[in-house]
N, CA and C atoms as a LAMMPS dump frame, in Angstrom:
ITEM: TIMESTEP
0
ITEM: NUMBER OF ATOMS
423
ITEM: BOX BOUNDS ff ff ff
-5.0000000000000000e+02 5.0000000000000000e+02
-5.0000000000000000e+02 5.0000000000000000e+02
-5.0000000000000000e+02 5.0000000000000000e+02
ITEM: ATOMS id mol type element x y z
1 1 1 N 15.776 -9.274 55.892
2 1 2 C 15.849 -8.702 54.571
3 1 3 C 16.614 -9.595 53.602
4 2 1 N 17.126 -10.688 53.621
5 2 2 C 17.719 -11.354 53.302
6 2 3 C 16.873 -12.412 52.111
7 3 1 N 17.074 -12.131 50.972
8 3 2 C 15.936 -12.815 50.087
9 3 3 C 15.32 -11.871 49.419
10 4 1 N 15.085 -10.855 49.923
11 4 2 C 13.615 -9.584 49.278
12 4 3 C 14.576 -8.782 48.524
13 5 1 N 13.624 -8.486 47.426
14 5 2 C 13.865 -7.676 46.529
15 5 3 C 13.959 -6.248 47.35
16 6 1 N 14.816 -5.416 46.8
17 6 2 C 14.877 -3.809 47.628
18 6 3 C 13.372 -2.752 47.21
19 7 1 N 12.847 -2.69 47.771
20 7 2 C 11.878 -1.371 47.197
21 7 3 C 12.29 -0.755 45.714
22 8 1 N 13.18 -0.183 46.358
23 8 2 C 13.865 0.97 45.052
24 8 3 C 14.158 0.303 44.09
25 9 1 N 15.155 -0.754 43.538
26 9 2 C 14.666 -1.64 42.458
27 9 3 C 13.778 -1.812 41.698
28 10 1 N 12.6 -2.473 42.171
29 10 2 C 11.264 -2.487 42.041
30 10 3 C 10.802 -1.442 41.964
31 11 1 N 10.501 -0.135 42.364
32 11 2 C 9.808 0.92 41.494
33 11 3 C 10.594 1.312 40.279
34 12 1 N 12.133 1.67 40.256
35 12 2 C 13.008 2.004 39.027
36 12 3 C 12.339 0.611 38.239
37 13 1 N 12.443 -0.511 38.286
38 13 2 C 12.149 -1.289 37.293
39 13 3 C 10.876 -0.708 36.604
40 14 1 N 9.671 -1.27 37.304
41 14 2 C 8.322 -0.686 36.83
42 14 3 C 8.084 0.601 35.86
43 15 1 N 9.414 1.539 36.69
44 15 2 C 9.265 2.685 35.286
45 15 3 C 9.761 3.073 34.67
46 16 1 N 10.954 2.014 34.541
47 16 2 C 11.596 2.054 33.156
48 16 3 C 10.784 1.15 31.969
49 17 1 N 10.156 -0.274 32.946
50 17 2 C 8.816 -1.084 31.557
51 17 3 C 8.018 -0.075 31.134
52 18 1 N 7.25 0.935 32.301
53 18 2 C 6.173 1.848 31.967
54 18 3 C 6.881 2.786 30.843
55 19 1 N 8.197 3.403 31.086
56 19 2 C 8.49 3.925 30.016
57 19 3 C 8.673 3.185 28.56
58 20 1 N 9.361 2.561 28.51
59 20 2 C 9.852 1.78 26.948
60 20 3 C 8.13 0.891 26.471
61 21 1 N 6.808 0.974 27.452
62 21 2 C 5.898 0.903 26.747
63 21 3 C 5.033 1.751 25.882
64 22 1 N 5.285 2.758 27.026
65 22 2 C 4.764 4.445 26.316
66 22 3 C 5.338 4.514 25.027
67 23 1 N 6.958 4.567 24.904
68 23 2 C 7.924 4.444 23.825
69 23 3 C 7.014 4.033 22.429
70 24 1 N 7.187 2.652 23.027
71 24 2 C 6.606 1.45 21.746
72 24 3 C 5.051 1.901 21.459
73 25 1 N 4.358 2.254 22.024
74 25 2 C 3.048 2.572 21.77
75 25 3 C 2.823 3.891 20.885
76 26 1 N 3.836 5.17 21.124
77 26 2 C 3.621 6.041 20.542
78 26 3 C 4.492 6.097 19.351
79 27 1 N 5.456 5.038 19.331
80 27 2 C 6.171 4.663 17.397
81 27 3 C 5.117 3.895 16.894
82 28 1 N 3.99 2.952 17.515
83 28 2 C 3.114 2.323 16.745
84 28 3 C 2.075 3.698 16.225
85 29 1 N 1.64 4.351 17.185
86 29 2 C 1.005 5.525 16.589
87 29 3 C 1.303 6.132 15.579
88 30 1 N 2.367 6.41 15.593
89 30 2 C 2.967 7.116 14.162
90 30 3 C 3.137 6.575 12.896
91 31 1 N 3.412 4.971 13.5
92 31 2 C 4.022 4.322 11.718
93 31 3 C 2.473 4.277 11.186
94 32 1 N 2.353 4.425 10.105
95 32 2 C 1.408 4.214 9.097
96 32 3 C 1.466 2.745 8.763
97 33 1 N 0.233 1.755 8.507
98 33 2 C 0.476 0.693 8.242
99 33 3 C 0.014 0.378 6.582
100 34 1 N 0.571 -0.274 6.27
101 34 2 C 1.059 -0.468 4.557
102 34 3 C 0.729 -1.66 4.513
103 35 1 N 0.112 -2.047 2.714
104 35 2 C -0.293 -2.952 2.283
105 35 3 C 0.04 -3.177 0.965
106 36 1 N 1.281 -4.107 0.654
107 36 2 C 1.874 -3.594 -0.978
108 36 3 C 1.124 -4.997 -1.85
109 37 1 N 0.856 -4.744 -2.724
110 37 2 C 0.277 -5.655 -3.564
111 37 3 C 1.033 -5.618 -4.766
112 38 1 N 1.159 -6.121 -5.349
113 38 2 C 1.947 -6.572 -6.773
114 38 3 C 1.778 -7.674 -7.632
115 39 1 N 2.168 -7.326 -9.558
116 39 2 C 1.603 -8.769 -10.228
117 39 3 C 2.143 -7.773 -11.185
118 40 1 N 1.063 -8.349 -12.373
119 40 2 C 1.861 -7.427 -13.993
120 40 3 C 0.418 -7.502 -14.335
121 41 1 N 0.599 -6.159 -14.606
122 41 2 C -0.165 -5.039 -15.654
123 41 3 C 0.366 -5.076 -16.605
124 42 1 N -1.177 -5.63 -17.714
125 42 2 C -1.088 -5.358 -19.205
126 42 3 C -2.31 -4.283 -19.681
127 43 1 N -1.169 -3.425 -20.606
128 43 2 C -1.772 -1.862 -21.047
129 43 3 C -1.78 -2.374 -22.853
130 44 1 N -3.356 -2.098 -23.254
131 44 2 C -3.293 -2.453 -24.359
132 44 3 C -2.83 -1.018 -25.21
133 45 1 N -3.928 -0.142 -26.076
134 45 2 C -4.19 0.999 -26.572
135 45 3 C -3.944 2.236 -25.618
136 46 1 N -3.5 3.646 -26.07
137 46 2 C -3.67 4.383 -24.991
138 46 3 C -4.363 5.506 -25.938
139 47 1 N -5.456 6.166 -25.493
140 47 2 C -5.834 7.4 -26.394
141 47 3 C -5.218 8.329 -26.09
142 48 1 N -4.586 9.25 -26.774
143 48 2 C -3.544 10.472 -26.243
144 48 3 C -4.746 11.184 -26.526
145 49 1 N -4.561 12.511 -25.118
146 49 2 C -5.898 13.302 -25.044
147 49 3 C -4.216 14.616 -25.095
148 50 1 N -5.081 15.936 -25.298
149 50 2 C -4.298 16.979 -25.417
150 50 3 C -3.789 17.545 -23.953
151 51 1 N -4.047 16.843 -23.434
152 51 2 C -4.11 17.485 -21.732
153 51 3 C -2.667 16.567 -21.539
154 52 1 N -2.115 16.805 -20.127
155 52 2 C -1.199 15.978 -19.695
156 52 3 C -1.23 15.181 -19.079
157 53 1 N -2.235 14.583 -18.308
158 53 2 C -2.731 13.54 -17.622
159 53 3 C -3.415 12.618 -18.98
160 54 1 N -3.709 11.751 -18.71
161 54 2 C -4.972 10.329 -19.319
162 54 3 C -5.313 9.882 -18.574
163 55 1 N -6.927 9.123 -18.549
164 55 2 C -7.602 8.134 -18.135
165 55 3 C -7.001 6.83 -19.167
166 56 1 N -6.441 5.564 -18.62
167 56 2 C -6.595 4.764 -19.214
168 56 3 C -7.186 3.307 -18.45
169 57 1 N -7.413 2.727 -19.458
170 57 2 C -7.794 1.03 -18.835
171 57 3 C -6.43 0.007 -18.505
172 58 1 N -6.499 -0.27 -17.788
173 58 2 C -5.345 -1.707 -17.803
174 58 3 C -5.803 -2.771 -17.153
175 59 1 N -5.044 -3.931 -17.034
176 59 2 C -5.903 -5.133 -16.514
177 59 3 C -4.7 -5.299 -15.815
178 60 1 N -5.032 -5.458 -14.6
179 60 2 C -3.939 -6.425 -13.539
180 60 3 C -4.146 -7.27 -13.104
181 61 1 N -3.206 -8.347 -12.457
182 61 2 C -3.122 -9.449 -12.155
183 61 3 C -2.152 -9.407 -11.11
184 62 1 N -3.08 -9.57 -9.711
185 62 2 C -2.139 -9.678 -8.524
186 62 3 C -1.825 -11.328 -8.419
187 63 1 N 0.089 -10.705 -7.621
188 63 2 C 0.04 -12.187 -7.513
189 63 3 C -0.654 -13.09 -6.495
190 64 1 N -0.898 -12.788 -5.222
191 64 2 C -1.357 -13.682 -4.104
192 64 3 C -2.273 -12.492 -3.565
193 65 1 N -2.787 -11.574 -2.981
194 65 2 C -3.951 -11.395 -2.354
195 65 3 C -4.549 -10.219 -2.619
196 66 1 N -5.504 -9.968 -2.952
197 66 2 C -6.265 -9.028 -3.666
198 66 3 C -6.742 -7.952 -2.894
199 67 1 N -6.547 -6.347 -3.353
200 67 2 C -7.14 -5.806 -2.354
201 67 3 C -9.082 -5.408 -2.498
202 68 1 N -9.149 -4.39 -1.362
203 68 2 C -10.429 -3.932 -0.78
204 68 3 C -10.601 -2.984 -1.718
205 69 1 N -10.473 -1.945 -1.267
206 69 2 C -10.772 -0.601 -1.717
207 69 3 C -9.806 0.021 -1.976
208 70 1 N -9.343 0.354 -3.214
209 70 2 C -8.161 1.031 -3.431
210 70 3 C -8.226 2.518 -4.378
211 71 1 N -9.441 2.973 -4.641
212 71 2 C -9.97 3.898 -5.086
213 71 3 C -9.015 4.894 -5.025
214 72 1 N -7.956 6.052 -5.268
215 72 2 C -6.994 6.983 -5.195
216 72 3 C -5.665 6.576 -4.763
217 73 1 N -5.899 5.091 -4.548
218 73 2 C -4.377 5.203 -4.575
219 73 3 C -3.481 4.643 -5.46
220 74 1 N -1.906 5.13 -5.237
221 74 2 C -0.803 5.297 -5.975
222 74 3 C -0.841 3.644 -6.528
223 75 1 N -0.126 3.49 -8.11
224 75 2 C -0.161 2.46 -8.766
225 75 3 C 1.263 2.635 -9.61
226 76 1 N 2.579 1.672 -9.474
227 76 2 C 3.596 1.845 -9.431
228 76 3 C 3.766 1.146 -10.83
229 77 1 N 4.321 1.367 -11.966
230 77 2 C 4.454 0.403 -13.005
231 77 3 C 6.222 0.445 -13.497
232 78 1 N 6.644 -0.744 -13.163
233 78 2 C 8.184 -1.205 -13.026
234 78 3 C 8.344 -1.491 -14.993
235 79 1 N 8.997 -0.105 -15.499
236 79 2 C 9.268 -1.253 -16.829
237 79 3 C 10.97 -1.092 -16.543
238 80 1 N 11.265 -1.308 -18.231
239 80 2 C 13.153 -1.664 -17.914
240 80 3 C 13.608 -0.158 -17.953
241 81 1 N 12.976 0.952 -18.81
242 81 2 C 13.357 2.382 -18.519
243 81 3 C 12.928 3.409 -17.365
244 82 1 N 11.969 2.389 -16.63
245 82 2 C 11.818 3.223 -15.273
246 82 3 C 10.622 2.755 -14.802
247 83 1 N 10.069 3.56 -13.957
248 83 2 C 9.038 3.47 -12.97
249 83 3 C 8.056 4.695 -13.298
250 84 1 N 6.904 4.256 -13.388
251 84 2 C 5.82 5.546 -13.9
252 84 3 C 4.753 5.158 -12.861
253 85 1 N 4.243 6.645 -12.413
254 85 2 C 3.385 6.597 -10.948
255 85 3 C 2.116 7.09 -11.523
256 86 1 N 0.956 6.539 -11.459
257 86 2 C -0.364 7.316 -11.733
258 86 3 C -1.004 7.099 -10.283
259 87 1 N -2.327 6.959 -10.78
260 87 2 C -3.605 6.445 -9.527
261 87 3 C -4.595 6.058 -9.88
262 88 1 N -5.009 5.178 -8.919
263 88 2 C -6.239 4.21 -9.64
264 88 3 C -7.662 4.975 -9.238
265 89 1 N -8.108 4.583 -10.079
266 89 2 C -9.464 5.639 -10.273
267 89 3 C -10.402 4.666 -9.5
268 90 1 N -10.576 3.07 -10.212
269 90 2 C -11.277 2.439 -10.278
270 90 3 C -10.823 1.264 -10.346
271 91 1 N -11.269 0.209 -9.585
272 91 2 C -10.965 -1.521 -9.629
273 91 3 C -12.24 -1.613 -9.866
274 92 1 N -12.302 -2.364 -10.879
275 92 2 C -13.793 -3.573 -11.294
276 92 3 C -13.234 -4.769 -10.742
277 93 1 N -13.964 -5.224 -10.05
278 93 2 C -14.263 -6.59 -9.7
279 93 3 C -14.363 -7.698 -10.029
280 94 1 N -14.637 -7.475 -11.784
281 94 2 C -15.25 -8.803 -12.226
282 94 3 C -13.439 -9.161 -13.22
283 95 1 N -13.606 -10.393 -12.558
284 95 2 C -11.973 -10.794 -13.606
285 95 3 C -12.507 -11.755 -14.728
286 96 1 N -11.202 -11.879 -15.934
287 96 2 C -11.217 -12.725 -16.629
288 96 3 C -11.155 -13.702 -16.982
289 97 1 N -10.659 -14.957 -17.568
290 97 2 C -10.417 -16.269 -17.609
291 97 3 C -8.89 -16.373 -17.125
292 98 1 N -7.811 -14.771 -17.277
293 98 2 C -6.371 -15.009 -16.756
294 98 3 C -6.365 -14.594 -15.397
295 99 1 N -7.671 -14.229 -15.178
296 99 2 C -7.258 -13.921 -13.362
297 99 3 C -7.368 -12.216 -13.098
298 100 1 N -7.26 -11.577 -14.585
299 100 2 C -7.034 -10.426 -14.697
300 100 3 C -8.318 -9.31 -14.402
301 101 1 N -7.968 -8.323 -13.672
302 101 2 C -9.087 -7.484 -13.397
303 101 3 C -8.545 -5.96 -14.398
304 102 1 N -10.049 -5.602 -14.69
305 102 2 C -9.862 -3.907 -15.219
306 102 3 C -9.762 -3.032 -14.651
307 103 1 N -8.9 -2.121 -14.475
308 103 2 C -8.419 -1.021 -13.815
309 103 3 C -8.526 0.581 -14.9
310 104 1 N -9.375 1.497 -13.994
311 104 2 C -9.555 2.746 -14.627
312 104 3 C -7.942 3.444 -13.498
313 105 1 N -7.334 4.347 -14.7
314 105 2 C -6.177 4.368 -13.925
315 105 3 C -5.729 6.212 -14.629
316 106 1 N -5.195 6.571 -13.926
317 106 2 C -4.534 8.096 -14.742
318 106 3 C -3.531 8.263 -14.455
319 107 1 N -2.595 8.294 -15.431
320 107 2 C -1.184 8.379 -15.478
321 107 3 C -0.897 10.116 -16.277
322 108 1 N 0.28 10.066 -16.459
323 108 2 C 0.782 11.375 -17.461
324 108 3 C 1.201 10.454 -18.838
325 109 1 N 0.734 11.635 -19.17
326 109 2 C 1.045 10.726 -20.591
327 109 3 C 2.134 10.45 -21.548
328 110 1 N 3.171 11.322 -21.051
329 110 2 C 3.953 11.457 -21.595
330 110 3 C 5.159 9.96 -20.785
331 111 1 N 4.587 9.476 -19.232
332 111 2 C 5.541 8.398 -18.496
333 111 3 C 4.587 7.234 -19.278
334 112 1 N 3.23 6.899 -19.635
335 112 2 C 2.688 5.824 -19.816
336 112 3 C 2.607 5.514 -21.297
337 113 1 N 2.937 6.636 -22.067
338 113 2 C 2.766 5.962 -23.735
339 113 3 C 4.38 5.307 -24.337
340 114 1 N 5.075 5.554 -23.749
341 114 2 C 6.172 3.67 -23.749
342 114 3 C 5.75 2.945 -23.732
343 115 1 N 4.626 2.787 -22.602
344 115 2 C 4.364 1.491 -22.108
345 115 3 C 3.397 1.044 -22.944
346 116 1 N 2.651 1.516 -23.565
347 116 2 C 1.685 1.194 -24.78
348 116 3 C 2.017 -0.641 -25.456
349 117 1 N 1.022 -1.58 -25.158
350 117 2 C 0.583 -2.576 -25.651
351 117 3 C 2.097 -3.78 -25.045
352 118 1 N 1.944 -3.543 -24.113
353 118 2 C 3.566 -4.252 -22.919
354 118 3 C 2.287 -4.557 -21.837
355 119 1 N 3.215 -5.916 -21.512
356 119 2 C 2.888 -6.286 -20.154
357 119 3 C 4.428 -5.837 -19.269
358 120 1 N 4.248 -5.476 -17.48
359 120 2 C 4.93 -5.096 -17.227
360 120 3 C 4.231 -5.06 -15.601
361 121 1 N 5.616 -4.944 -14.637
362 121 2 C 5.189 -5.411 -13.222
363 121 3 C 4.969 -3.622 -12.193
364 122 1 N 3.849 -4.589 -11.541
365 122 2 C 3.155 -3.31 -10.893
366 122 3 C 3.262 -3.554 -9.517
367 123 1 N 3.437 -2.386 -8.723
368 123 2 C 3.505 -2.673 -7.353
369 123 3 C 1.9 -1.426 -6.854
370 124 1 N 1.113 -1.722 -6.087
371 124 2 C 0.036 -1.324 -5.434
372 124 3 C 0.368 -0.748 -4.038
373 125 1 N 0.311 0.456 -3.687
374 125 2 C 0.964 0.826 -2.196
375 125 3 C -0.562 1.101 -1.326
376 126 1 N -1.154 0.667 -0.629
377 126 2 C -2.536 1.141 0.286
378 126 3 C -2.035 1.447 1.766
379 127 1 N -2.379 2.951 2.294
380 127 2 C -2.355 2.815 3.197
381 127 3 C -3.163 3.298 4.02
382 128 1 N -4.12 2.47 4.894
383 128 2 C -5.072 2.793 5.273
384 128 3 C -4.72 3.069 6.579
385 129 1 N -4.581 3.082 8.076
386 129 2 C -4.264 3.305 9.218
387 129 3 C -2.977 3.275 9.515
388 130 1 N -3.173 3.155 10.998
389 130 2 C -2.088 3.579 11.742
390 130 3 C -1.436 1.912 12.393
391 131 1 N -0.311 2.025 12.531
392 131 2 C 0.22 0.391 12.706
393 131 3 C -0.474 0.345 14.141
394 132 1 N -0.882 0.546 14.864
395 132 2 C -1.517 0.242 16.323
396 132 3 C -2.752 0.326 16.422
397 133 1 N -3.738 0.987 15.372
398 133 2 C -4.955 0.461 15.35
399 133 3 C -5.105 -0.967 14.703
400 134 1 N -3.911 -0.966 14.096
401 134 2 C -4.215 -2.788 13.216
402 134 3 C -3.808 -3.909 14.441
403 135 1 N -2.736 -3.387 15.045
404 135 2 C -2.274 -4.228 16.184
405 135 3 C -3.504 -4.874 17.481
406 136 1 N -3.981 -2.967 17.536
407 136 2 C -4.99 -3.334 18.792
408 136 3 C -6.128 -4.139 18.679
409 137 1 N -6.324 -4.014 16.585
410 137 2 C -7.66 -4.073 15.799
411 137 3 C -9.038 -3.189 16.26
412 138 1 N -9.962 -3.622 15.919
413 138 2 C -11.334 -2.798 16.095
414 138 3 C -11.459 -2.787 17.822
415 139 1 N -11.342 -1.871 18.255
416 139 2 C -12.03 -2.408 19.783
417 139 3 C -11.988 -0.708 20.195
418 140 1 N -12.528 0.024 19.077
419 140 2 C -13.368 1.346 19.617
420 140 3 C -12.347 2.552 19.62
421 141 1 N -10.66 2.459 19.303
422 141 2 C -9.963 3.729 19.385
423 141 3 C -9.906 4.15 17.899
């Protein structure tokens, strides 16, 4: 016996890895995986409608990577008196000569008419899955 690992060792090991994998597998299940995008949004005109929401247009300009599909989600606009949250209705695709794309967007109107004819920095939050389907990627779960 002199040299060999003990039995009992060796199974306690095995299921303490088997445990702290279960662990790690079911915090990947849970975390939601996130995709923040950011640049500056310029808001020209805003039509004030009588309601408390608006549809408006803005053009953004991400800085480094553009998203997919972002259809309902949250759209963060950083000015110096605060942070105003709408949702994007709509990304058009087609950009301008600054890089800039049109965005159908609905805010309240009462957080977005400050911001009226300002450029100003936007953060994009997407979250589409779960951090362990991105890990495992496509392979059928």
């Amino acid at each position: 016996m002199v040299g060999q690992i003990p039995s009992v060792l060796v199974c306690y090991g095995i299921t303490a890895i088997g445990v702290v994998l279960i662990c790690l597998f079911a915090i990947a299940y849970f975390l939601p995986y996130k995709q923040v995008y950011s640049g500056t949004a310029t808001i020209h005109e805003i039509t004030i409608a009588p309601t408390d929401s608006t549809d408006i247009t803005i053009l953004l300009r991400f800085e480094n990577k553009r998203p997919g599909n972002v259809n309902g989600q949250m759209l963060y606009l950083q000015a110096s008196n605060g942070t105003s949250v709408g949702t994007v209705r709509e990304l058009f695709t087609v950009r301008d000569t600054l890089e800039r794309q049109e965005t159908l967007c609905r805010f309240k109107t009462t957080d977005i008419q400050p911001l009226e004819n300002q450029t100003v920095d936007f953060r994009l939050v997407q979250s589409s899955c779960n951090l362990l389907q991105k890990l495992l990627g496509d392979i059928g779960l």
